[in-house]
N, C-alpha and C positions, 0 to 999 in steps of 0.2 A: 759747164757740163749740164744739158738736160737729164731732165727727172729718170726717163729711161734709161739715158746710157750709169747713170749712180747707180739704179738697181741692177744693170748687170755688171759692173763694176763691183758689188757688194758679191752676188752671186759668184764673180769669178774668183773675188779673194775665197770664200770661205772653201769653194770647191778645191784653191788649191790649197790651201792651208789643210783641212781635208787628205789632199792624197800625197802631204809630207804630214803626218802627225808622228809632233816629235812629245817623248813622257816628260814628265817633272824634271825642272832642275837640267833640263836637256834640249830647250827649246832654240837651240841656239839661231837655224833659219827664220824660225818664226819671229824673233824680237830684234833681229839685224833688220830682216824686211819691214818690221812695223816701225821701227826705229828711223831706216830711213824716209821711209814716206812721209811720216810727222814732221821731219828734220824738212824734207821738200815743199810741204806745207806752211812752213811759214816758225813752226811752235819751236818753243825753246825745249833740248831734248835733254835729259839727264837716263845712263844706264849704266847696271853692272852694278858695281860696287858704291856708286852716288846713290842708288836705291833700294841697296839691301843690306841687312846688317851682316856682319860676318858669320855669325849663328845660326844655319840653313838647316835644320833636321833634315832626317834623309835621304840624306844625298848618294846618289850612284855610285859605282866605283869609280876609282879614277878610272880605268878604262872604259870601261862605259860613259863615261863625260868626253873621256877623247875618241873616240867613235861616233860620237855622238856630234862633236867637232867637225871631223874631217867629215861626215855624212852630208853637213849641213851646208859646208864649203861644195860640195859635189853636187848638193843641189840648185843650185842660187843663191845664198848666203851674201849679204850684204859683208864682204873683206872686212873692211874697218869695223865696222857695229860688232860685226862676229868675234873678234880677238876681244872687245873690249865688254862682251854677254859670256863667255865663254865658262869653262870648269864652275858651272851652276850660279852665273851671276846673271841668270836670265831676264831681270825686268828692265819694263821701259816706265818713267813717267813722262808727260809731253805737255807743258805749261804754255796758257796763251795769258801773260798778264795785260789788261788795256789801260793801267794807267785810270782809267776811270771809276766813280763811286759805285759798288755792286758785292755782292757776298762773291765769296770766294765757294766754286763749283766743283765739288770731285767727280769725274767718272769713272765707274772700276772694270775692267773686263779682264774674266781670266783666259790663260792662252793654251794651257798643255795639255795635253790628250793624253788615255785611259793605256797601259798595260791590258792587251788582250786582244784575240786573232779576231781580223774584221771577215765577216762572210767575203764569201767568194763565188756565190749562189747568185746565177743568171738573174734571179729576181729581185735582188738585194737595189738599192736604186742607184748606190754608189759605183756596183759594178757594172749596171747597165749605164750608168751615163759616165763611166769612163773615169772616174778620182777615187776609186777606192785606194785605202793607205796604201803605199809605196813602201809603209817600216814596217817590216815583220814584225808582228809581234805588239804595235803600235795601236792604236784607232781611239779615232774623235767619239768618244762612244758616249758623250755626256753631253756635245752640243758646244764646247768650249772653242772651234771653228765658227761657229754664229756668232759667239759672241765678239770676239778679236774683228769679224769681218763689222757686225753693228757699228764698233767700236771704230773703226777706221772708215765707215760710212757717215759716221758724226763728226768725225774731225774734216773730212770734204766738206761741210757743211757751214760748220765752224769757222774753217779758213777762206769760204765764199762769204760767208756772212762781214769777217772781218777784214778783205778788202773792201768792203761797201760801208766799213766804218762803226758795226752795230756793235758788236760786242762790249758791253758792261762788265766792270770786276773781273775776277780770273778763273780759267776753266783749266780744270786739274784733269787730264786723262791718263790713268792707268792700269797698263797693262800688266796681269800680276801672273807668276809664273807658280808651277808647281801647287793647285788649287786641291789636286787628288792626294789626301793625304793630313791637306791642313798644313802646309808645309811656309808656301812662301806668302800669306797674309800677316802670318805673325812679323817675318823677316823684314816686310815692306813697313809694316807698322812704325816696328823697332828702329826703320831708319828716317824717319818724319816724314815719310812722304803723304799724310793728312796732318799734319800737323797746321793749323790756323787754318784747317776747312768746317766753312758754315754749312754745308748741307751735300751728304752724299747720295747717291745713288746707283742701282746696279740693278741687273736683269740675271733671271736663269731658265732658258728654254725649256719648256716641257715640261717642269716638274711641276704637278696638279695643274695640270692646265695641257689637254693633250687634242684640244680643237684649238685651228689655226683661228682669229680672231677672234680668241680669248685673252682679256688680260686679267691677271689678281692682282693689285694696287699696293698689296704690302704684306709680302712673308711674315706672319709669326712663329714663333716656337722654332726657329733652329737650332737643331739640337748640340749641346755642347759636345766634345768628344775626344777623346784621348786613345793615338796609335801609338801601339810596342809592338816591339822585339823581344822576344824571348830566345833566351842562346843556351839550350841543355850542353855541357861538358862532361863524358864519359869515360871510356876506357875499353881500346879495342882488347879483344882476344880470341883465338879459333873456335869458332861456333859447335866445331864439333867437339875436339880435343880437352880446350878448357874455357866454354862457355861459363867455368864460374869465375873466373881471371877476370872476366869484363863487367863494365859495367854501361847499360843501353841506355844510350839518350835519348833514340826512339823510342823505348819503352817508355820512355818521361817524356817525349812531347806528346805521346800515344792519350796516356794520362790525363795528361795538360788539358787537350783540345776537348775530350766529353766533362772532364767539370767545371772547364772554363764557360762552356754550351750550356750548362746544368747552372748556372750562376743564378739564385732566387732572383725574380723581376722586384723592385721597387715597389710599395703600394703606394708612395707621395708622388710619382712622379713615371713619364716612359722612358723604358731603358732601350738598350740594343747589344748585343752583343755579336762577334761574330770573329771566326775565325777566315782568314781567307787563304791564306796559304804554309805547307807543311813540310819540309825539308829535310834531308837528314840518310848518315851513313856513307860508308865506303865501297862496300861490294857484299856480296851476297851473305858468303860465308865466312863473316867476321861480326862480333859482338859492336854496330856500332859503338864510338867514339864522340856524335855531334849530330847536333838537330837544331831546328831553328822553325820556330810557329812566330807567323806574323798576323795580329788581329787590332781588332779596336770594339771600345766601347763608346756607349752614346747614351747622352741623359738630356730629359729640357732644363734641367739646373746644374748650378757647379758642384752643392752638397749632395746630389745622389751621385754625381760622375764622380766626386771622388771617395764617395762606398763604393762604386764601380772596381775604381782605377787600386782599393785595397783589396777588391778579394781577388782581383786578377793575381795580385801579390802572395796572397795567400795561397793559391792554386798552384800557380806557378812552383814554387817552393816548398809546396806539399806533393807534388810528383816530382819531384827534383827528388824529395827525401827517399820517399817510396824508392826508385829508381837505384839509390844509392849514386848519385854523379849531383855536379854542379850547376849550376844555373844562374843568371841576370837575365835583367829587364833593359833594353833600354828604349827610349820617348822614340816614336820615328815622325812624332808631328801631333797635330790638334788644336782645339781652340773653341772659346768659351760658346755657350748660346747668344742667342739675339732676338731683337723682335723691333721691327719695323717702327720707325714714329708714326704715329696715327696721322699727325696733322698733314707730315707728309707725302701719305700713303692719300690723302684724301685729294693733293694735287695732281698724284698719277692718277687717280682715278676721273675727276674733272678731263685730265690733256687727253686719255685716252680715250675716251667715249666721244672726241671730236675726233679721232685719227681717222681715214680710210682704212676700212677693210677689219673693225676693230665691231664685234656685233656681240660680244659679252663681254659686262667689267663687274669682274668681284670686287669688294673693298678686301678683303682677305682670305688668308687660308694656313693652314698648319705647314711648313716645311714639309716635316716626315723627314726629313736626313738631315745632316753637317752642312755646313760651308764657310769657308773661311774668311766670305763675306763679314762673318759674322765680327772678325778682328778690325775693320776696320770700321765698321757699323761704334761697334761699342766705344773704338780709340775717339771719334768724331762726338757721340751720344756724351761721352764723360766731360769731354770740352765745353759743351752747352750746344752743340747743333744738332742735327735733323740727321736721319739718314733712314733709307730705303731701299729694299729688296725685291723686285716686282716680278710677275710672272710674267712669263713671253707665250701663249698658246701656241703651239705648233703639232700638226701629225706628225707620229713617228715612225719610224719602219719596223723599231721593237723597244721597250723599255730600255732605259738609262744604263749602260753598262753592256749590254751585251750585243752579238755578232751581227746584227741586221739594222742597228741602232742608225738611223739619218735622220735629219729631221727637212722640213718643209721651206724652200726658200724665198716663198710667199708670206713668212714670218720674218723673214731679216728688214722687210722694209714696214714693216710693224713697229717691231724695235726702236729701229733708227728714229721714225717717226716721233717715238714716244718720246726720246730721249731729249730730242730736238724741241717737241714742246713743254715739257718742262724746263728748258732752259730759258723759254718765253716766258712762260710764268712765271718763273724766279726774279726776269728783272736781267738777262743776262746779257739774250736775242732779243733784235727788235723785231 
């Protein structure tokens, strides 16, 4: 395949990965189809339950998991890969061992798209060029389509290289499911799939880094972070009759959410708080009975996250008390900080300042949010190897998360690029 027809090969995946984005834990078209490609390529595949442990925080309802099923079979879904990703066992990893002397390579890319309505605005670029999401309710609003597409624009690369006999050592690529949330990095951890890797590495589109050939060479400070559930339990009664028979758990998660907001900041360290979504009651004129606030906290260490992760508890069960009703917590995902190895933040930075189309290279820069990067950064870091977090430059059409959010796809062959010369460097490609 020439150079051109790879970049629009790259371009076509992510456009349509793009206009099927499927959430966490729900990916099911997206890791059939990435699964089998790899599988066609040449790599030895492992998915499903070979690469996740059974402990998924999370997770959808089952209905929602089988909707999510039949959606994926309706859209092109790889049959066999799908039955065997399915009810949230969405990862692929995709092994090329050569038999020959060489480190052992991970690469990470996550695949699931953001909860939240994609514009539908003539000027939005997804809906002028024809792949805005396809799922209500669904959208790529983090850039996680770029990377799945980089990702499978390396492995073309990969499997050219290794009919011509270059590849050195083994090259680990995966694709990890369920990133929004903190959910499936731990899960992929848990089930070795880095286990006896020398050096990882991973990309995240856009974030500080919002000019298209820009790269930063090595994320520092991502922030540790911990999501709950909070679940108020009440007691209906007629709001008019005998509003004193009940007891509101809206009023308790009402509570909840301004002193959960009101949490004093850290002086050692940056915090984050946040609620994001609030739930709660049966109809108008009855004393709810049930509320449900879903939030997270974020620190750049584990000892302020977990002063965090106690006064949410405190809060929590102090409008619980107030309220008169019940209350729990439970985990719906997270995972610790991280910070890029220097030595090899300083090889991305060398590969990319030779890439085309690459005209700033930071050596660093602050996260500023999560990622569950961070799980397998540290799982590789505790072993004795390397591992990195780089930034990908790209325009966007709006900040990370919300309605206009596309990004630029004169950045996916950036990426690629990059990833491909680090593997040079490493001793991997010839």
């Amino acid at each position: 395949m020439s150079r051109s027809d790879a970049v629009r090969a790259m371009i076509a995946d992510r456009r349509d990965l793009h206009a099927h984005a499927e959430a966490g834990w729900c990916e099911v078209r997206t890791a059939s189809l990435v699964a089998r490609r790899l599988a066609g390529l040449g790599f030895a595949v492992r998915v499903g339950r070979e690469v996740l442990a059974a402990d998924r925080p999370g997770l959808p309802s089952h209905e929602e998991l089988k909707a999510a099923y039949r959606r994926a079979l309706a859209h092109g879904a790889d049959p066999g890969f799908a039955e065997l990703v399915r009810d949230g066992f969405t990862g692929v990893v995709a092994t090329l061992a050569t038999g020959r002397p060489g480190p052992t390579v991970a690469l990470r890319f996550d695949i699931d798209a953001n909860y939240g309505h994609e514009s539908a605005d003539p000027g939005h670029t997804a809906q002028r060029g024809g792949y805005r999401s396809r799922t209500d309710g669904v959208h790529h609003s983090c850039g996680h389509d770029a990377h799945t597409a980089i990702g499978l624009g390396v492995a073309r690369e990969i499997a050219a290289a290794s009919a011509a006999g270059e590849p050195a050592g083994e090259v680990r690529l995966v694709f990890q499911p369920a990133e929004e949330g903190l959910r499936g990095g731990p899960a992929m951890v848990a089930a070795g799939v880095v286990d006896g890797v020398d050096v990882l590495l991973g990309c995240h589109i856009g974030v500080q880094a919002r000019a298209t050939g820009e790269v930063i060479a090595g994320y520092r400070r991502i922030l540790a972070s911990h999501k709950f559930d909070a679940h108020f339990t009440g007691r209906n009664a007629h709001a008019g009759i005998s509003p004193h028979e009940g007891r509101n758990a809206v009023q308790a998660a009402a509570i909840a959410v301004q002193n959960l907001l009101a949490i004093s900041r850290h002086g050692d360290g940056e915090t984050r708080v946040n609620v994001g979504t609030v739930e709660g009651g049966e109809t108008r004129n009855s004393v709810p009975a049930r509320a449900v606030l879903r939030g997270e906290v974020r620190a750049d260490d584990d000892v302020i996250l977990g002063y965090l992760r106690d006064r949410v508890g405190d809060v929590v069960r102090g409008a619980a008390a107030v309220a008169g009703v019940a209350a729990r917590i439970e985990t719906a995902g997270g995972a610790a900080g991280a910070d890029s190895t220097p030595e090899l933040a300083a090889v991305v930075a060398r590969v990319a300042a030779r890439v085309d189309g690459v005209t700033v290279v930071r050596d660093a820069a602050d996260f500023k949010g999560s990622d569950d990067m961070s799980s397998f950064m540290n799982a590789v870091q505790a072993a004795g190897g390397q591992a990195v977090y780089f930034g990908l430059g790209s325009r966007l059409g709006d900040v990370h998360h919300a309605p206009f959010f596309d990004v630029d796809d004169d950045a996916l062959v950036i990426g690629r690029d990059v990833f491909l010369g680090c593997l040079r460097e490493l001793g991997v490609l010839g």
